[in-house]
N, C-alpha and C positions, 0 to 999 in steps of 0.2 A: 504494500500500500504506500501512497506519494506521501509525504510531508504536506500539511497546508500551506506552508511557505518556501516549496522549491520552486526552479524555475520549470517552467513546460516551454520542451522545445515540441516547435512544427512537426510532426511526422511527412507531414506533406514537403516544405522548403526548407526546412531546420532551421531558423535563427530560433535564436532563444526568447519567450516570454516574460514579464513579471508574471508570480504566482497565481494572480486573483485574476488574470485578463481569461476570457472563454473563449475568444475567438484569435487567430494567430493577426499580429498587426500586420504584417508583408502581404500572407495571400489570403486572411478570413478563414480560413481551417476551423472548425473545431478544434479545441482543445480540452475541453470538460463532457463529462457523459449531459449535464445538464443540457448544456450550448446545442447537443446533439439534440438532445431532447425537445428543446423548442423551435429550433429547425423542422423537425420532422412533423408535430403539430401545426407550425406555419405553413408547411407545404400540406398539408391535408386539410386547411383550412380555405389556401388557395384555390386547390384542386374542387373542391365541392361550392368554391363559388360560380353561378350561373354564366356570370358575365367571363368567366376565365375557360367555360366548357363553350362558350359562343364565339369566341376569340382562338381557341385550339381548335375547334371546326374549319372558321374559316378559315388561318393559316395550314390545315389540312386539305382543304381544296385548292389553296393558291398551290402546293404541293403538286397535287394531280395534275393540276393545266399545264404544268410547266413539263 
C-alpha cells in the first residue's frame, strides 16, 4: 500500500506528481483509483445523455457518406 504522502508518478508519461494531485499534470492520466472513478461515472453520464446519442448518430452517418 502507497504512503498518503509519496509522490505518484504517471504510468502513462512518468514525470513525477505531488501526492494529493488525481490527475497527472503533463498528460491528465489518472493517478488515484478515485480520479478513475469519477471519470468513468462522467463518461456514463455523458453517454446516457440524449443530446450526446443524437450527436454520435449523426457523426455516424457523416461516417457512412464518406
Amino acid at each position: 500500500m502507497k504512503k498518503a504522502m509519496e509522490p505518484r508518478v504517471c504510468p502513462s508519461c512518468q514525470p513525477i506528481n505531488s501526492p494529493v494531485t488525481n490527475y497527472c499534470g503533463t498528460c491528465g492520466h489518472e493517478l488515484s483509483e478515485q480520479a478513475v472513478r469519477d471519470l468513468e461515472s462522467a463518461l456514463r453520464r455523458i453517454q446516457q445523455n440524449p443530446d450526446f446519442r443524437f450527436i454520435r448518430e449523426m457523426a455516424d452517418k457523416g461516417r457512412n457518406l464518406a
